[in-house]
Every structure is written in C-alpha cells, then in structure tokens.
C-alpha positions as CSV (number, residue, x, y, z in Angstrom):
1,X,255.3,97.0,66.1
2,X,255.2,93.9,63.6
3,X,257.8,93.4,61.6
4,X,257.4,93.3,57.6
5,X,256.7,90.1,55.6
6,X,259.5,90.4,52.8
7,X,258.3,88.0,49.2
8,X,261.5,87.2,48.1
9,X,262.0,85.2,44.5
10,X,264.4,82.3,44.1
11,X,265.8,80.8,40.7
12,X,264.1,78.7,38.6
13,X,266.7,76.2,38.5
14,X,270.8,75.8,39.1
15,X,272.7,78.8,37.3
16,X,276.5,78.9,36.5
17,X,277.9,78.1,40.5
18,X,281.5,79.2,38.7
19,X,280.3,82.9,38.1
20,X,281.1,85.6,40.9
21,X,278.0,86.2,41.2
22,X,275.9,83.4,39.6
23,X,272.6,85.6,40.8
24,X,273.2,88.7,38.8
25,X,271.4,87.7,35.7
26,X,268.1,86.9,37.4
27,X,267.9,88.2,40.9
28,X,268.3,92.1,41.6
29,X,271.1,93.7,43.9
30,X,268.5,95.3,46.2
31,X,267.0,91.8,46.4
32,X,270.0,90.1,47.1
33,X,270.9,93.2,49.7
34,X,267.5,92.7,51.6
35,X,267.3,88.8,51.2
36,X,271.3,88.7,53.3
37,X,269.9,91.5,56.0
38,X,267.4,89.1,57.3
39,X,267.7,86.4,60.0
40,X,264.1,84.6,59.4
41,X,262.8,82.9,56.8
42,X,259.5,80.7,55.7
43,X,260.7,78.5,53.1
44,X,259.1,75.6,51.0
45,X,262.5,73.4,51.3
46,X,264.7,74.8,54.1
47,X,268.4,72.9,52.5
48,X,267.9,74.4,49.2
49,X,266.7,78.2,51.1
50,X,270.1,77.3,52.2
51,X,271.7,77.0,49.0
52,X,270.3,80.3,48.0
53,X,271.6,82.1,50.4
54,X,275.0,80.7,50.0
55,X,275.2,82.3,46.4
56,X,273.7,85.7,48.0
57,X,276.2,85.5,50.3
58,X,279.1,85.9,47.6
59,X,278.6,89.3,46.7
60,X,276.2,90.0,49.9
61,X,277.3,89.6,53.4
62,X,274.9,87.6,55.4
63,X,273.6,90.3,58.8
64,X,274.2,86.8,60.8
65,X,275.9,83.5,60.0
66,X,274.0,80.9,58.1
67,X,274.2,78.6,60.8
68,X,272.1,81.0,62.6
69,X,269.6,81.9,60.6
70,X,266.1,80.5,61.6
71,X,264.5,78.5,58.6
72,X,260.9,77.3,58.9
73,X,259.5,75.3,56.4
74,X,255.9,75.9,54.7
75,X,255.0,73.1,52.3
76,X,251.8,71.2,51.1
77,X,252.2,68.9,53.4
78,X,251.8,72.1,56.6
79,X,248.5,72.5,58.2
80,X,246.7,75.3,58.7
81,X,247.3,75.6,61.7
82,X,250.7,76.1,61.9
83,X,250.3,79.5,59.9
84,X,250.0,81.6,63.0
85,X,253.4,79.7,64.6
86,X,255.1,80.8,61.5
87,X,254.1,84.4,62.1
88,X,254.8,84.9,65.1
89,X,258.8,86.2,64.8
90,X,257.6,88.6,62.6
91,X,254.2,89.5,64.8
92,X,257.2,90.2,67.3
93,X,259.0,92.9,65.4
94,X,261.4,90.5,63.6
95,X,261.6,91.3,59.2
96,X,261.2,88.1,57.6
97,X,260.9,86.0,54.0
98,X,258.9,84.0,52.6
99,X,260.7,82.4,50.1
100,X,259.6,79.5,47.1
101,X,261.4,76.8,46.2
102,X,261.7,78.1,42.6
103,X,260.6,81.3,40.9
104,X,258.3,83.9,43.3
105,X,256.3,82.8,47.1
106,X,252.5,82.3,47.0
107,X,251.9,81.5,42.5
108,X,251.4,78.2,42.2
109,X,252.9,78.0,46.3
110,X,252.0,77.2,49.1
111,X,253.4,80.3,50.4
112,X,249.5,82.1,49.5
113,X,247.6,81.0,52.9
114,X,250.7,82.8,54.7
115,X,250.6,86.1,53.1
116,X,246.9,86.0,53.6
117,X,246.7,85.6,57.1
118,X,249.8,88.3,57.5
119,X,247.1,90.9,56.1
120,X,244.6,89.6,58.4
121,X,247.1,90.7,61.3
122,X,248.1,94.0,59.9
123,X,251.6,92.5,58.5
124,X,253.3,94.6,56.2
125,X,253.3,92.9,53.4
126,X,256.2,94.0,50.5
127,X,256.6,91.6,47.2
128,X,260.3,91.6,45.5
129,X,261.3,92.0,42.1
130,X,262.5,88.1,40.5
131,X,261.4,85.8,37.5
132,X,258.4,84.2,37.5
133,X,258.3,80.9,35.4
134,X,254.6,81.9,34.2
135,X,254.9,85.4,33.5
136,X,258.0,84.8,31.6
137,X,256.3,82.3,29.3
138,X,253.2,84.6,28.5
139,X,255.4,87.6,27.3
140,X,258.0,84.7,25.2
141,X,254.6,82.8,23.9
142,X,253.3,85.1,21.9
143,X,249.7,84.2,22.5
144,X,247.3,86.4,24.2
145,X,249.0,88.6,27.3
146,X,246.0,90.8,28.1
147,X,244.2,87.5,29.2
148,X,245.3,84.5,30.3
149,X,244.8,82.0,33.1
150,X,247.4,79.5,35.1
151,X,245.3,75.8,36.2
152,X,248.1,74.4,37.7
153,X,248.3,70.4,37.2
154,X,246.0,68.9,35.1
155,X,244.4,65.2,36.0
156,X,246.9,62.2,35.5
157,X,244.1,59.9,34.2
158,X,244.6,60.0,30.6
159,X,240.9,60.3,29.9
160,X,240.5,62.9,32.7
161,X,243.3,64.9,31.6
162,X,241.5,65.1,27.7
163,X,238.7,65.9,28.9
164,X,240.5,68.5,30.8
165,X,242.4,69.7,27.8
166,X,239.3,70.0,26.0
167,X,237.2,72.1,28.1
168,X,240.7,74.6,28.7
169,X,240.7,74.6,24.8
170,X,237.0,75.6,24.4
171,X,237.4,78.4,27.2
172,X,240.2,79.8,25.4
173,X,238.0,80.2,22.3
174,X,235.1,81.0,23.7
175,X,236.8,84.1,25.4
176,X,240.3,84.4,23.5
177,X,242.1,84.1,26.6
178,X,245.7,81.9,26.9
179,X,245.8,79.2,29.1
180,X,248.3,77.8,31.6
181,X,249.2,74.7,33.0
182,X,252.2,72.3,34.4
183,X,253.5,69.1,34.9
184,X,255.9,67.1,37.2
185,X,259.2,67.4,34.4
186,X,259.0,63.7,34.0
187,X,255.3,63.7,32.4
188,X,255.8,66.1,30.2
189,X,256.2,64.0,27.2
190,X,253.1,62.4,28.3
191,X,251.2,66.1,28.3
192,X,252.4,67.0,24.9
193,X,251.2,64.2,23.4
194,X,247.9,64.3,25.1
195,X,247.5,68.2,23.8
196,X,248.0,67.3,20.4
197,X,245.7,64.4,20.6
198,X,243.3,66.0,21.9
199,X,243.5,69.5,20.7
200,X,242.1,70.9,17.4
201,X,245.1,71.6,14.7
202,X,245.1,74.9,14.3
203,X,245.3,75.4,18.3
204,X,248.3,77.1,19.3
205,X,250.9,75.5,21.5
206,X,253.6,77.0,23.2
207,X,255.9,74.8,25.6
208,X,258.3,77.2,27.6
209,X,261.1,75.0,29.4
210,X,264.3,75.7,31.9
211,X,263.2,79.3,31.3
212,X,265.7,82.2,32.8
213,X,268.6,79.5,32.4
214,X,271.2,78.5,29.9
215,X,269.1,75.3,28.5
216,X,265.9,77.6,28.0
217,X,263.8,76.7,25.1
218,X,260.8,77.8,23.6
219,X,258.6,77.2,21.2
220,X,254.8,78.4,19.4
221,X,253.3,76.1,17.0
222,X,250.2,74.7,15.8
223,X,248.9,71.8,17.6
224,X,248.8,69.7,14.3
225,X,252.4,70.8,13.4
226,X,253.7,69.7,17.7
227,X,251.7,66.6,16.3
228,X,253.8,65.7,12.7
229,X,257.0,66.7,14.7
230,X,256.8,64.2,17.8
231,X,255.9,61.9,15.1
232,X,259.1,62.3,13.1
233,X,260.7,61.8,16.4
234,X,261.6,65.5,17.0
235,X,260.1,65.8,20.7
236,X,261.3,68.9,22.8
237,X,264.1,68.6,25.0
238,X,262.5,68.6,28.1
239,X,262.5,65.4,30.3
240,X,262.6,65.8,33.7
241,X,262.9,69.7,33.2
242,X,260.7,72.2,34.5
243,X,258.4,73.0,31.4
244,X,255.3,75.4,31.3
245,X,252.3,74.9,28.8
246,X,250.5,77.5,27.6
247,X,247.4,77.1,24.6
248,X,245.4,79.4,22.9
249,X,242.2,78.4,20.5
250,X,241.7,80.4,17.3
C-alpha cells in the first residue's frame, strides 16, 4: 500500500521568531500537527524546510528528530528523471510532503511535475490549508476574482517585456479577466515603471507586497495615477521584497 503525498504550505516570508508560536497566524494547527508526524519530505530548499520545521516544532513535537528526517530537494534545476527516485519512500508505504519554499507546493513550483506523476501511480494525493501569495492578492486587489490568470515572470528585455505588458493588457479587456505576474524583488521598481509606461491610464494596477506579514502593503490605482506618483518620488516600498502584480483593463 503507497503512502499519501501530503501538500504542505510554508510562509511567505520570516514572521515574528520571538512569538511562541510564530506560525499561528498563517499556518493551521492540523497543518502544523500533520507537517511534525512526518519523517519525509520533497522540498524546494532543504536548509530553509529545515527552518520550518524548527518553528513547527515549538508547539508541535517532531514524530522523529530533525537530524533524522529525510529531506530531498526538488528544484528547477531537477531533471525529470529524478521524479520517480523522489517517489519512491512514499510508493513504499512511507506518508510524505512536498513542501515550497514560500506560500503552497506546485503554483508557480516546481513541485507540479511531482504531484502529477504521483496520480499517474495511484498516490494519494491530499492538498493542505496555507496562504497562497496569489490568491491572497486577487481577493485584497479588488479587480476581477471570478477570472483571472497568473503568467509567472515576464521577459527581462525591456522591449520584450512591453510588448508583453501590452498584449496581457489587451487580453484583460478583451475578456475582463485580472491578470498576474512576478518579479525577482530586486526588479520590481523596474516592472512598475515598465507597466505604467506601457499601460493605458485608466488601467488598473494593484502591487500586493510581503503579503501575510507585518510589512504587507497593498495598493489599487490607476496606471496614470502609479505613473504621477513614482514621479513625485513616492515609489512603493518594495525593493528586494516579494511583490505580486496584478492588472485589469477597463
């Protein structure tokens, strides 16, 4: 009999390492109570998996010591055909997690190709209640939440990425639907300034950063409004944070 194939959610960044239980606030008890009964885990980073487990492990007793608990990593970087390797404890009868290195496994993670081959092999496959950095900024947006679409990164090139920006912007009025996207933290300055360059003015803009945690902020303006703002020099605070951009085109 296989074992089951536990999705378990992580933070979306450092909490308050002084509280009791610094998890409370964001990651359920039954979560944390499955997450410390488990003694195998796929993880995208296996020092910070780590580092989660050590703050589970405050209110949560771990079912072996940390030391001991089997780790494998899952990353970009993993080919394809390690999947089945990573399977195989729990094709054995051992419960495992598959774990992200911030917010839930396999959106916008590498974690996906895993789950899908788990279901090719009959894997029970059970998803955990946790934030998720997209979902969160959809419902705190205020832009449309019965259709929206996540593209990930967009291009670097600056004349790619307007381009880029353009066709998400016609899309979204063309079929009223919000749309997603992300950059590494230290481009995001970069980003905001290419959306209002090359958006129309009356486009809504929401950027969503550090969400779940103290230094959340978010904001919904117009792209021409985003555009007089950076240019009083009132940009967001959000260098080198993690910061989620969502648009939608009247």
């Amino acid at each position: 009999m296989t074992g089951i194939l536990y999705l378990i959610p992580n933070t979306l960044g450092d909490g308050d390492q002084h509280q009791t239980d610094p998890l409370a606030h964001i990651i359920p008890q039954r979560v944390q109570s499955i997450t410390a009964g488990l003694g195998y885990f796929v993880a995208e980073n296996a020092k910070t998996t780590r580092a989660f487990l050590k703050l589970v492990a405050l209110t949560q007793p771990l079912a072996r010591p940390l030391q001991e608990i089997a780790i494998a990593e899952l990353n970009v970087n993993t080919d394809a055909a390690a999947l089945p390797g990573l399977l195989a404890p729990i094709l054995a009868g051992q419960n495992g997690g598959l774990i992200s290195e911030a917010g839930v496994p396999a959106v916008a993670d590498p974690g996906a190709n895993l789950v899908r081959l788990a279901h090719q092999h009959g894997i029970t496959v059970k998803p955990l209640v946790g934030p998720s950095s997209l979902l969160l900024a959809v419902m705190a947006s205020g832009l449309n939440g019965q259709s929206f679409a996540f593209n990930g990164y967009l291009p670097t090139d600056s004349g790619l990425r307007i381009k880029r920006l353009k066709e998400l912007e016609q899309r979204s009025r063309q079929e009223r639907q919000t749309q997603l996207f992300i950059e590494t933290p230290y481009r995001n300055a970069a980003l905001l300034e290419a959306i209002v360059s090359g958006c129309q003015p009356n486009t809504l803009v929401c950027v969503a950063t550090d969400l779940s945690l103290a230094s959340e902020s978010i904001s919904t303006q117009t792209a021409g409004k985003w555009k007089s703002q950076l240019a009083s020099g009132k940009a967001p605070d959000f260098h080198k944070k993690p910061t989620v951009f969502l648009l939608l085109a009247e």
